[in-house]
MIFI-850187 format. One line per 2 residues: number of its first residue (from 1); for each residue y, z, x of N, C-alpha, C. Coordinates in Angstrom, 3 decimals, decimal comma. Layout:
NUM	Y:Z:X:Y:Z:X:Y:Z:X | ...
***
This chain:
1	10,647:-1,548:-48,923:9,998:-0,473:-48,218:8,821:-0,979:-47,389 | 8,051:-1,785:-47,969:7,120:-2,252:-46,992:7,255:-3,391:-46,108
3	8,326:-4,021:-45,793:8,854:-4,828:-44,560:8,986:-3,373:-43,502 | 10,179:-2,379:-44,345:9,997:-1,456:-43,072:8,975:-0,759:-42,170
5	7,839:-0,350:-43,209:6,638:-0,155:-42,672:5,789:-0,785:-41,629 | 5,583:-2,421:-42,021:5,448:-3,166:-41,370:6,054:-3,253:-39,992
7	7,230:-3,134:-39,950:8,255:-3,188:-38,640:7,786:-2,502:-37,647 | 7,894:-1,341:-38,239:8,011:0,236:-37,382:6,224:0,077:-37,131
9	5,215:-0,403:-37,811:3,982:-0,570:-37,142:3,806:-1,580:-35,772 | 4,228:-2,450:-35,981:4,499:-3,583:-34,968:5,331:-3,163:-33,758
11	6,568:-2,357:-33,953:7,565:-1,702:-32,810:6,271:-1,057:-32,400 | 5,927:-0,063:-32,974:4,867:1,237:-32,514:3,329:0,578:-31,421
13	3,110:-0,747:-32,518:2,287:-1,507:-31,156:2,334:-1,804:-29,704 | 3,742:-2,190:-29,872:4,076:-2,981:-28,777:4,820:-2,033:-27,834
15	4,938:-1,099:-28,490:5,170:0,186:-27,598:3,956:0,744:-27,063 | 3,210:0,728:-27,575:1,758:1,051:-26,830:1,131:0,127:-26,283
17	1,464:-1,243:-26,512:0,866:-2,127:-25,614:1,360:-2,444:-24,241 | 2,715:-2,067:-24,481:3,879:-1,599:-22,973:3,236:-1,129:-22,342
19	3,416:0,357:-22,701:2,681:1,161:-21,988:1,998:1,016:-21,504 | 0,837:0,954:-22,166:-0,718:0,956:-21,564:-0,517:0,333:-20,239
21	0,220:-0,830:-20,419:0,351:-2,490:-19,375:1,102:-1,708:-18,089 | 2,286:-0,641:-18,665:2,671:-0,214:-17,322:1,799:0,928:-16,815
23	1,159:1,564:-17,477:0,143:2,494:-17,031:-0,763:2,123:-15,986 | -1,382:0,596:-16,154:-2,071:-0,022:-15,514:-2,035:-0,332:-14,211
25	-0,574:-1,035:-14,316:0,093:-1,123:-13,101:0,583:0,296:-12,360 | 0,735:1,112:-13,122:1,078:2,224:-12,100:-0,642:3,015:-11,567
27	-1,347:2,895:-12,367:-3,269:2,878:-12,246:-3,567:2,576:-11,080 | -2,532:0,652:-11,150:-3,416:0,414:-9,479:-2,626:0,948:-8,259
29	-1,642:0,968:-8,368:-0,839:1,885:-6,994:-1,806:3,154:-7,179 | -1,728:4,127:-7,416:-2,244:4,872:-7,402:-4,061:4,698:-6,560
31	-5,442:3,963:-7,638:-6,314:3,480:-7,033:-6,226:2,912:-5,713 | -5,155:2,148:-5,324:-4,699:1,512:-4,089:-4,453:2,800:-3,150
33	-3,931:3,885:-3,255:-3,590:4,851:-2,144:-4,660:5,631:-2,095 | -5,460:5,836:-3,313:-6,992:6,671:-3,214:-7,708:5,859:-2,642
35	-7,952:4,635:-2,710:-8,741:4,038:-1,390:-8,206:3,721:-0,107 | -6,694:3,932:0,091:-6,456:4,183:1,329:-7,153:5,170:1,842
37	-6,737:6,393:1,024:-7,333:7,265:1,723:-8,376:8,401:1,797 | -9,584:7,119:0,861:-10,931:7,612:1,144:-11,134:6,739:2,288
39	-10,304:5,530:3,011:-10,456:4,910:3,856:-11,549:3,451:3,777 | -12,145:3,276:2,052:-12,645:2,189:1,650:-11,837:0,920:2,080
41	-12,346:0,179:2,670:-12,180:-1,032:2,952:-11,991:-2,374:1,588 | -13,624:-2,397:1,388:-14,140:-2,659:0,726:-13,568:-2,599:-0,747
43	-13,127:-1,500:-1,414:-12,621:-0,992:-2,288:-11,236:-1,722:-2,274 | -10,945:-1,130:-1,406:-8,818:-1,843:-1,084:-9,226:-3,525:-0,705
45	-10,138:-4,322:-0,442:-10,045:-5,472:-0,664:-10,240:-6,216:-2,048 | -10,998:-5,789:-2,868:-11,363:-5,822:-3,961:-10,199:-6,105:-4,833
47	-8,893:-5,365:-4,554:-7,754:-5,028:-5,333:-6,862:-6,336:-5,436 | -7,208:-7,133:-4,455:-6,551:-8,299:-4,071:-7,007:-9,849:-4,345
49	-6,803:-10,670:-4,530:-6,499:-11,929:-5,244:-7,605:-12,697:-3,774 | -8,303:-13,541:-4,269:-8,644:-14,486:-2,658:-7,938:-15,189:-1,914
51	-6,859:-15,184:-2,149:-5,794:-16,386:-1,795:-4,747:-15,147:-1,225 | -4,650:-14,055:-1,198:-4,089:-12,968:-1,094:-3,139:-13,030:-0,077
53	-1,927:-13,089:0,578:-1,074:-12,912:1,980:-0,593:-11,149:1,927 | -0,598:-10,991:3,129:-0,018:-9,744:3,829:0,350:-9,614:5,088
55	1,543:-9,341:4,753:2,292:-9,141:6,127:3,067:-7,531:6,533 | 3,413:-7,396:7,793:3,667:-6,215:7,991:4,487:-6,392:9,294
57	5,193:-5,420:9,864:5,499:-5,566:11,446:4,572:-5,319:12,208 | 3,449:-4,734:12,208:2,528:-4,006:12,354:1,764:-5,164:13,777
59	2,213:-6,468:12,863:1,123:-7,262:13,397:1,628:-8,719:13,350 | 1,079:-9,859:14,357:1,902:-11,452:13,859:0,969:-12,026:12,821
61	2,581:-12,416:12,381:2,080:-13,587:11,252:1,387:-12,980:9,767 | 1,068:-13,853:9,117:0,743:-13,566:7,761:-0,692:-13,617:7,728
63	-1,341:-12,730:6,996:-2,865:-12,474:7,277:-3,090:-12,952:5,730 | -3,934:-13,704:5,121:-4,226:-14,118:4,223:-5,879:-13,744:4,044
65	-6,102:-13,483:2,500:-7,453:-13,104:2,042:-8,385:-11,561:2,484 | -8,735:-11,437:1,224:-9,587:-9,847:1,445:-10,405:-10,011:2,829
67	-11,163:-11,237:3,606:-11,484:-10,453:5,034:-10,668:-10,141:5,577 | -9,062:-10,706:5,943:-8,372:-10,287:6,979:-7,662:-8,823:6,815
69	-7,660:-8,563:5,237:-6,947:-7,421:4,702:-7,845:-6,288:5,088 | -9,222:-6,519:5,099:-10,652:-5,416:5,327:-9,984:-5,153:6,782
71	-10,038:-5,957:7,626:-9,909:-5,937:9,250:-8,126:-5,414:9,086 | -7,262:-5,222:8,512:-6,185:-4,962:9,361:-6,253:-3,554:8,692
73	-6,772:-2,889:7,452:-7,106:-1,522:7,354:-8,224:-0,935:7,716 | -9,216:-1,806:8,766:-10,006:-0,736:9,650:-9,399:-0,226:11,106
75	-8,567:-1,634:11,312:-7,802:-0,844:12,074:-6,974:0,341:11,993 | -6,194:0,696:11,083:-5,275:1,587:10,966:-6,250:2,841:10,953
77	-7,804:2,512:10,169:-8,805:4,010:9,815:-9,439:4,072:11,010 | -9,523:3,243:12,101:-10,138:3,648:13,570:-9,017:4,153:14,322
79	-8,311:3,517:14,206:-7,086:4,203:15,384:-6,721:5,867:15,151 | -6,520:5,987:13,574:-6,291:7,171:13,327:-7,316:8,069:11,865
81	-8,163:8,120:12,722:-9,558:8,345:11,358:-8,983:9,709:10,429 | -7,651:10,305:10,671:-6,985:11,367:9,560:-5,906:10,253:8,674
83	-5,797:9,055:9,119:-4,972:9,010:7,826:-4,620:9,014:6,629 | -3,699:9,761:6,084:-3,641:10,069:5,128:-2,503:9,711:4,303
85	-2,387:9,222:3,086:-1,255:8,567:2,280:-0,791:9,158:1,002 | 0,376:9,647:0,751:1,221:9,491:-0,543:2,034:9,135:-1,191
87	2,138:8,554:-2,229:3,271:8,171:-2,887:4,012:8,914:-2,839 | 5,408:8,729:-2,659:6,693:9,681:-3,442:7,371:8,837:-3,955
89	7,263:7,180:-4,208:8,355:6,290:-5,191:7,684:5,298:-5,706 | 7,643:5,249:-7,014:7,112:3,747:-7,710:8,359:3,331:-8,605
91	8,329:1,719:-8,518:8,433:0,726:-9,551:7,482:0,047:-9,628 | 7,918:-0,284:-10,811:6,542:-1,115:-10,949:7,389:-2,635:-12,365
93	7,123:-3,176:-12,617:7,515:-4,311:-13,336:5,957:-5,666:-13,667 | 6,052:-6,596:-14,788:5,344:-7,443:-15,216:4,231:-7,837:-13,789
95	5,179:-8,233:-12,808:4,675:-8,790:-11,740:4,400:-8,230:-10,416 | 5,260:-7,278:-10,496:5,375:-6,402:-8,925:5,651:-5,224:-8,926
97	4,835:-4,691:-7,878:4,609:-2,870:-7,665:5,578:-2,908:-6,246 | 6,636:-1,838:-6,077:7,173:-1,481:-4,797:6,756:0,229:-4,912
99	6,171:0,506:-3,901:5,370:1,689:-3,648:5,803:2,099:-2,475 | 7,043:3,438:-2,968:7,224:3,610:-1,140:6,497:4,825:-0,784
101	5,735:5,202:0,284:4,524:6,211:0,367:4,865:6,933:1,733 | 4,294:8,164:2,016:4,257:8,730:3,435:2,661:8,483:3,444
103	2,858:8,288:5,168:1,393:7,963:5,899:1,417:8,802:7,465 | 0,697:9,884:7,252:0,140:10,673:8,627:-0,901:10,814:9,039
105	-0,631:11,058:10,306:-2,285:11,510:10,876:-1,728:11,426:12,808 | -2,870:11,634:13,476:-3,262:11,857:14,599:-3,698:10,286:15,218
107	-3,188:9,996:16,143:-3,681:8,714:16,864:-4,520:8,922:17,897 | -5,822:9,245:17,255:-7,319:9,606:18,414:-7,484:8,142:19,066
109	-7,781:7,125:18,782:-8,350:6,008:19,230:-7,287:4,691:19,321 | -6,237:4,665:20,238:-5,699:3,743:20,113:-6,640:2,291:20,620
111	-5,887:1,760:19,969:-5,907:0,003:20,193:-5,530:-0,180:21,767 | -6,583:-1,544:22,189:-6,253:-1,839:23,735:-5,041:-2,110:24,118
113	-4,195:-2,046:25,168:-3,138:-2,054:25,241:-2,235:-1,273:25,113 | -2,811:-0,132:24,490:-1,765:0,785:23,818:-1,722:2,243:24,607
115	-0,293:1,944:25,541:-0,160:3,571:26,844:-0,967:4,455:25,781 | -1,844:5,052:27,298:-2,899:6,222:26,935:-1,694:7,555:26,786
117	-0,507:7,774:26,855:0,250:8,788:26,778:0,397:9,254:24,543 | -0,256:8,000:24,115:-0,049:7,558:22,546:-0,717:8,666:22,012
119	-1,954:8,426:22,774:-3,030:9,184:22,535:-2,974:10,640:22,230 | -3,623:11,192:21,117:-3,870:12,654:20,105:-2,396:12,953:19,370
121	-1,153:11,619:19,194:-0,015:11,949:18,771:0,124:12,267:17,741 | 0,508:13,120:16,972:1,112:13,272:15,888:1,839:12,220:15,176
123	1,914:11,919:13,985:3,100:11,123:13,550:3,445:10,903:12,038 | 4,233:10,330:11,865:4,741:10,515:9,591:5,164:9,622:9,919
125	5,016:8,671:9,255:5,575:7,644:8,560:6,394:7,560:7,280 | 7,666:6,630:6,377:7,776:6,691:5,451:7,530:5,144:5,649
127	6,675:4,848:4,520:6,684:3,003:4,304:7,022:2,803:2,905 | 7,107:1,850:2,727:7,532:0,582:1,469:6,427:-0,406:1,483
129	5,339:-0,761:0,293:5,137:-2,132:0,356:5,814:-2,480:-1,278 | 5,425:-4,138:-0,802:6,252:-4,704:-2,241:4,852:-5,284:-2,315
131	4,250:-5,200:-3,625:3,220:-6,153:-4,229:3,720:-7,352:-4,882 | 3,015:-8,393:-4,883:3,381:-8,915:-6,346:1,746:-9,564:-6,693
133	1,804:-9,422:-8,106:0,776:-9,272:-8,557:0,767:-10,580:-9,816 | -0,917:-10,594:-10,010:-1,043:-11,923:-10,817:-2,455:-11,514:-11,685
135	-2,788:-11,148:-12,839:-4,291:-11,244:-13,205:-4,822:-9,947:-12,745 | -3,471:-8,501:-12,604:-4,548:-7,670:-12,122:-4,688:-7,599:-10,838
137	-4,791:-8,810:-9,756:-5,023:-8,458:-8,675:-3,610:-8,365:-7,716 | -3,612:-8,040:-6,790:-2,365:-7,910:-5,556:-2,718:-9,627:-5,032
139	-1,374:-10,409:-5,131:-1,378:-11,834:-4,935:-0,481:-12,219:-3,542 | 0,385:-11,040:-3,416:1,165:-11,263:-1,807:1,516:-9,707:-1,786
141	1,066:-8,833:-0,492:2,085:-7,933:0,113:2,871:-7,993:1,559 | 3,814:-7,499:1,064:4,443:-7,185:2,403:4,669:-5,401:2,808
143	4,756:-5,226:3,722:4,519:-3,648:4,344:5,637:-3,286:5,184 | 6,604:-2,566:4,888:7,549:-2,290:5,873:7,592:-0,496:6,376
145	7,851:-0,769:7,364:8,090:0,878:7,969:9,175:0,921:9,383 | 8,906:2,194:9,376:10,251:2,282:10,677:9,595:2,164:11,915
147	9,816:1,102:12,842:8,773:0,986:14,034:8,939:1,911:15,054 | 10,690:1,937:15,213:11,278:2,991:16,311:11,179:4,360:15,492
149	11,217:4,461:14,718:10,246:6,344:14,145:8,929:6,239:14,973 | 8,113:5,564:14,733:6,887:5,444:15,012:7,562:5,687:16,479
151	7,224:4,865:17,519:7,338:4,507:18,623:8,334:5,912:19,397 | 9,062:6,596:18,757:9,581:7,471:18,968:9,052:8,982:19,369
153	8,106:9,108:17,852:7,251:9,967:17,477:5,757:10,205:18,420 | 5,697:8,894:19,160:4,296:8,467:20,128:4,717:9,047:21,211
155	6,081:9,163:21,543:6,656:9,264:23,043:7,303:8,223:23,793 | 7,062:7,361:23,467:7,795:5,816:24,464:8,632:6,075:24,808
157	9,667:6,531:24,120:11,338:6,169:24,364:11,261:7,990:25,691 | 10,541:8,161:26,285:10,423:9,166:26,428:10,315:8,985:28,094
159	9,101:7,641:28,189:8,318:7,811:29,608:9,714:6,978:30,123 | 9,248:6,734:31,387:10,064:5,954:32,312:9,427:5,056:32,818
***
């Protein structure tokens, strides 16, 4: 009788030590989209590893470390100072969070280069990033979304 006891205490641990562990990880997706979109910089760099890569279509090449990560989400909070983010899909696993989220808002301030027709657009996004994670922190993301939604939604495919 008391091996079984024993057992079923130890199962019961490690069932709560699961947990907790995936709680955590689902903690930081979550913290991660509330500082999207209190629009903390600062906060959403924090989340990330120093050695950190992120990539996206968004932009060339692979941006490595919390300054470049600060600078490629002030862009997104200047261009469109309503954006706003939600989850509607998590996994999550030991190592890696895939978080697929909607992201809207109004494009008041585009980026140079960018036809003034862009300008006060409406738009929704559905994105995907994949984390993978090490110690707690975000150690590589990647960011995917639909460019021709976007680009659609702006008007392009529109002008002549």
């Amino acid at each position: 009788m008391r091996p079984l006891i024993i057992t079923t205490i130890l199962i019961a641990g490690l069932f709560l030590a699961c947990h907790d562990f995936m709680h955590n990880k689902d903690s930081l997706a979550i913290t991660w989209i509330d500082a999207l979109n209190r629009h903390d910089t600062i906060a959403i760099s924090k989340m990330y590893d120093d050695s950190a890569t992120i990539e996206s279509p968004n932009w060339e090449g692979v941006k490595t470390g919390p300054g470049e990560i600060r600078t490629i989400y002030h862009r997104y909070f200047s261009s469109t100072p309503d954006l706003t983010q939600k989850i509607t899909h998590l996994v999550s696993t030991d190592t890696c969070l895939v978080i697929e989220y909607d992201s809207w808002g109004v494009l008041q301030n585009p980026e140079k280069l960018t036809p003034d027709y862009m300008r006060g657009k409406k738009y929704l996004l559905h994105n995907c990033t994949v984390m993978s994670l090490m110690k707690g922190k975000i150690l590589k993301q990647k960011i995917y979304f639909d460019q021709v939604s976007f680009l659609r939604q702006m008007g392009f495919f529109d002008e002549k």
